[in-house]
N, C-alpha and C positions, 0 to 999 in steps of 0.2 A: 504494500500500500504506500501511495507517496503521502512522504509529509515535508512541507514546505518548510526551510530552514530560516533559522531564527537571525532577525536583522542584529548582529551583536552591537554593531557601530553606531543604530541605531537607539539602541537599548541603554549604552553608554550616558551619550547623550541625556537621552529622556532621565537618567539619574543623577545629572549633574545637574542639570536645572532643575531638577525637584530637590536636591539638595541647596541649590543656590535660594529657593524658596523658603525650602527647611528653616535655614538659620535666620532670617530676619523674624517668621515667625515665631518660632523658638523665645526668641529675645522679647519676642512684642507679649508675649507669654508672661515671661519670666517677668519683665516691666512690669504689667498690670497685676501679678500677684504681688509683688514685691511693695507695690504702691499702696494695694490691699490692707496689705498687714499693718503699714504704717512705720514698721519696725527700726526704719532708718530714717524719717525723719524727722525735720529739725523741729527744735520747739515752736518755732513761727509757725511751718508747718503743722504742728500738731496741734497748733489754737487756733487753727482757721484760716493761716496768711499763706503767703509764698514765701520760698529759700530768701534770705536776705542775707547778703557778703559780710563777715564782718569787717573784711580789708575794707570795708565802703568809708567806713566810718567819719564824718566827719561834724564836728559841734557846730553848734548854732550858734551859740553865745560865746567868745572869746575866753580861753581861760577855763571857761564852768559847763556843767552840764546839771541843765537846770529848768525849769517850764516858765511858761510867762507867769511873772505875779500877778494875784489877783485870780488866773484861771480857774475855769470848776469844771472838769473833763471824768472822765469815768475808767476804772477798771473794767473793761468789759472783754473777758472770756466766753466759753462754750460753760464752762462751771461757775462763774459768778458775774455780779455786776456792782462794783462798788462807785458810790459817787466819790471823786478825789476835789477837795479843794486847795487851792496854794496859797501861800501866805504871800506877804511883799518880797521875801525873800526867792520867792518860786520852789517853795519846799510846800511838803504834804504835810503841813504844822496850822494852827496857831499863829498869829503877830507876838511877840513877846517883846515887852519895851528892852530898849536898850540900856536905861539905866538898871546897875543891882541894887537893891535894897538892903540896908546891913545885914550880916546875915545870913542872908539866903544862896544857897549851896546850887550853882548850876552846873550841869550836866549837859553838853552836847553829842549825840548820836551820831556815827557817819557811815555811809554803806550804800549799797545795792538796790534794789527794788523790793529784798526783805526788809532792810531796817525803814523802808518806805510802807511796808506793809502789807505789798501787792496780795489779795488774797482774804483781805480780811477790812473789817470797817476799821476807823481811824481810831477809834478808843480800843480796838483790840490788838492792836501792834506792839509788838513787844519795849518800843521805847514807851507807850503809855499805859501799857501793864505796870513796867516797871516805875514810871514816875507814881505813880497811886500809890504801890504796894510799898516803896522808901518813906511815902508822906504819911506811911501806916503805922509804920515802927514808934513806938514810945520813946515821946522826949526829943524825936528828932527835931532838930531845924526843919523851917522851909528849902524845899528842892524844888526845883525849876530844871524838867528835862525837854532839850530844845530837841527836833528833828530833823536831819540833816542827811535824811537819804534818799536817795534818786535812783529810778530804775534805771538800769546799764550802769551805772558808775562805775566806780572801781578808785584802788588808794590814791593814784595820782590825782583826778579830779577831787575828792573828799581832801588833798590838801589845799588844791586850789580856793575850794569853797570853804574852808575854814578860813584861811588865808585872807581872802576877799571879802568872806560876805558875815562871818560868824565869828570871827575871835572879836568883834567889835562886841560882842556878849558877855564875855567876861566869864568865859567858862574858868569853873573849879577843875573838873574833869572832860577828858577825851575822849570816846568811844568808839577806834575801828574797828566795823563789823567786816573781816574777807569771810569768803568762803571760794571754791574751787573753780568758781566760775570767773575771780576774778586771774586767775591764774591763763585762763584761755583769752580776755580781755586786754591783758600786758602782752601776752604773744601779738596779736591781731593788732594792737594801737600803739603800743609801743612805751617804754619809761618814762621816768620825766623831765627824759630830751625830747615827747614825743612835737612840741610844739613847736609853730611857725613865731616869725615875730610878729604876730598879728595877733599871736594864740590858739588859732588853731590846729586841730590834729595834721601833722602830715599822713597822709593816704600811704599804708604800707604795701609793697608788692603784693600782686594777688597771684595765688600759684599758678602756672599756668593746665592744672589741670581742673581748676572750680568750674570752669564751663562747663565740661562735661559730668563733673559732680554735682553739680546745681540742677542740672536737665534730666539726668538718669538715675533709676534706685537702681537699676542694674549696675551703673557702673560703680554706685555707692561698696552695694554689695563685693565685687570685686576687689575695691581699694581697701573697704575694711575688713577682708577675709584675715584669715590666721597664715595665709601666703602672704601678703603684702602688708598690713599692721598698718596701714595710715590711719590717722587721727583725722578727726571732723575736720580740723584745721590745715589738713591737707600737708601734712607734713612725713617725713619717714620717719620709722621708728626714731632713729639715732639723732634726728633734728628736732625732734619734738622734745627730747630726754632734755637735750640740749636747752631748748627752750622755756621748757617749764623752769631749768634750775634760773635762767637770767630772769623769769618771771618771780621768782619767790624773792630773788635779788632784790628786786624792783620795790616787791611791797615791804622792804628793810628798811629799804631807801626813803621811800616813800613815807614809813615810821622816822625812821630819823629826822626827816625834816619836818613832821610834826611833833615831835619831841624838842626837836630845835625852837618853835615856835612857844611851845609847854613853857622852855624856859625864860625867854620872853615876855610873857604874859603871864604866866602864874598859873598852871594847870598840869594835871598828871594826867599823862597816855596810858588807855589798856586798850590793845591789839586783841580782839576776838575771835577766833576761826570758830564757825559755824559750819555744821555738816548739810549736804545737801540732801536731799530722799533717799538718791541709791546708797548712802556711807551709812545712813541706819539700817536699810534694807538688807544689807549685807555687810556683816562685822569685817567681814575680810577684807572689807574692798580698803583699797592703798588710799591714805590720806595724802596728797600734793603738797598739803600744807605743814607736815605734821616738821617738819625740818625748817619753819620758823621759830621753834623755842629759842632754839638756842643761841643765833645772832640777835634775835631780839634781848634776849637773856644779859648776853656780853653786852651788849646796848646799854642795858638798865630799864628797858622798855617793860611794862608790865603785858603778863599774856595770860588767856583764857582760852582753852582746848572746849569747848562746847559740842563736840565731836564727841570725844568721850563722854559726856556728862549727858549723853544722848542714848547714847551706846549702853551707858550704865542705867539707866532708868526705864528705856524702851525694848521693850523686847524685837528683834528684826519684824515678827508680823505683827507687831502694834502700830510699825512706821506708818503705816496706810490711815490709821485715827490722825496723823499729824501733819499730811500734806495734800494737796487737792493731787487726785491720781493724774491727771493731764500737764495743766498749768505745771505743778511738782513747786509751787512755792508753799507754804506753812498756811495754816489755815489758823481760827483764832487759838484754839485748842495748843500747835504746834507755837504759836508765839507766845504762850503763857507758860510752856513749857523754858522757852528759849529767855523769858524774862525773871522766870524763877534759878536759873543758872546761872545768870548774869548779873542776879541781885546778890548770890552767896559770895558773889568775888568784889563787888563793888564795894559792899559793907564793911571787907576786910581791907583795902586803902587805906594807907596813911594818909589822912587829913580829911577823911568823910567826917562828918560828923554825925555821929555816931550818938551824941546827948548834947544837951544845951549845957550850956555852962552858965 
């Protein structure tokens, strides 16, 4: 019986272009589950926005990072909506006059968009947890805690705004709040040479591989596999190591010259590292910061590990009571926690006062 032989050449063929098919679908695949899950990305991304660089960075206000005074704009998430209003200063406070009255023991707060509150209405944030809970103690003097946090910040700005807009307050006491995120902040924007003379941020090199990080979870997926180890920040292993230690640098630095100012004016610095969700979530996970004790130490800088003091009182699956599961900033719960841990260290400073005399 005849049987007509098989076109190989064209067989070939027909499997090369179905494999030239293959792979874009494959990937158009792999993309849309990947985007699915959510699993890589960024926190803008995860509250609703698009990727946003942080190499973009650039201030508004010369110097500061800061809102317009006077404004009344809103936290608004997928998890909450808080209304924020700003004082003259453009902080998420209160006006507080500028004269001190004899006496009265002030405290200014600086930090992040935690020690701002993000997350929580404005009497539950942990700087006015803790103003209350100091004005609670028996005997004490009047305390006056100012607010002095700003989403995005980070130590360089928190000197400038002390610097500029709040040591005219007459602070008794200092309060920098880091946590880990400012450590990715100093990579991306730079120390505090990061300014022009005009005061603004100079624009750091943007990797050249963010475009295609920015556009694809695929290619996300790939750069931060356990082959390749890049970081959000687009850097290699060994550039990033690198870089975090100039960033821990930074927030020394950063202390130092508000210690410099401490002595100037009359007020003592404590340096706070505060943990972020995933550092309670998982006791193991590596602290970035935990290698500021001790230049701060040799400094004469006062420090508070609130990481541990987190770690100690929270169980890993209690972290989910203390932080909004998306947002991942403290909810009011997580900042009364964070204001009860920052009360046991502040009370023990030399020159609180601690009784009336």
């Amino acid at each position: 019986m005849y049987r007509k032989g098989v076109d190989r050449g064209k067989l070939r063929r027909l499997f090369k272009v179905g494999s030239l098919l293959a792979v874009p679908l494959v990937a158009l695949l792999l993309e849309g589950g990947l985007r699915a899950t959510g699993h890589l990305a960024s926190w803008s991304e995860e509250n609703g926005g698009d990727y946003v660089s942080p190499y973009d960075y650039r201030n508004a206000t010369p110097w500061l990072l800061v809102g317009e005074p006077g404004a009344v704009t809103a936290f608004s998430q997928p998890e909450f909506q808080y209304e924020v209003r700003l004082n003259r200063e453009g902080l998420r406070d209160v006006d507080h006059p500028e004269a001190k009255p004899p006496g009265e023991f002030r405290v200014v707060g600086l930090g992040d968009s935690f020690t701002m509150g993000q997350g929580a209405e404005l009497e539950d944030t942990y700087l006015s947890v803790l103003g209350r809970s100091l004005n609670q103690r028996p005997r004490v003097r009047k305390i006056r805690v100012l607010a002095g946090g700003v989403a995005g910040s980070d130590p360089v700005f928190c000197h400038q705004l002390l610097l500029r807009r709040l040591v005219k307050y007459q602070p008794d006491l200092v309060i920098l709040a880091v946590n880990e995120s400012d450590v990715f902040d100093l990579i991306t924007r730079g120390g505090m040479d990061r300014f022009d003379a005009d005061g603004f941020v100079r624009p750091m090199p943007r990797p050249s591989l963010e475009g295609l990080y920015a556009r694809s979870y695929l290619a996300r997926a790939i750069l931060r596999s356990r082959f390749l180890q890049y970081e959000w920040d687009l850097l290699s292993p060994a550039e990033h190591a690198a870089a975090v230690e100039r960033s821990v640098a930074a927030i020394v630095e950063a202390a130092r010259a508000i210690q410099a100012l401490g002595r100037e004016h009359g007020f003592t610095l404590l340096v706070v590292s505060h943990p972020l969700d995933y550092q309670v979530k998982d006791p193991q996970a590596k602290d970035l910061l935990a290698p500021l004790a001790e230049p701060l130490a040799a400094q004469g800088i006062e420090f508070l590990d609130l990481v541990a003091y987190f770690r100690a009182h929270v169980p890993p699956e209690g972290a989910q009571s203390l932080f909004w599961p998306v947002d991942r900033h403290c909810n009011a719960q997580g900042y009364a926690l964070f204001a009860r841990g920052l009360e046991g260290r502040v009370v023990t400073l030399e020159g609180f006062p601690a009784r009336v005399e």
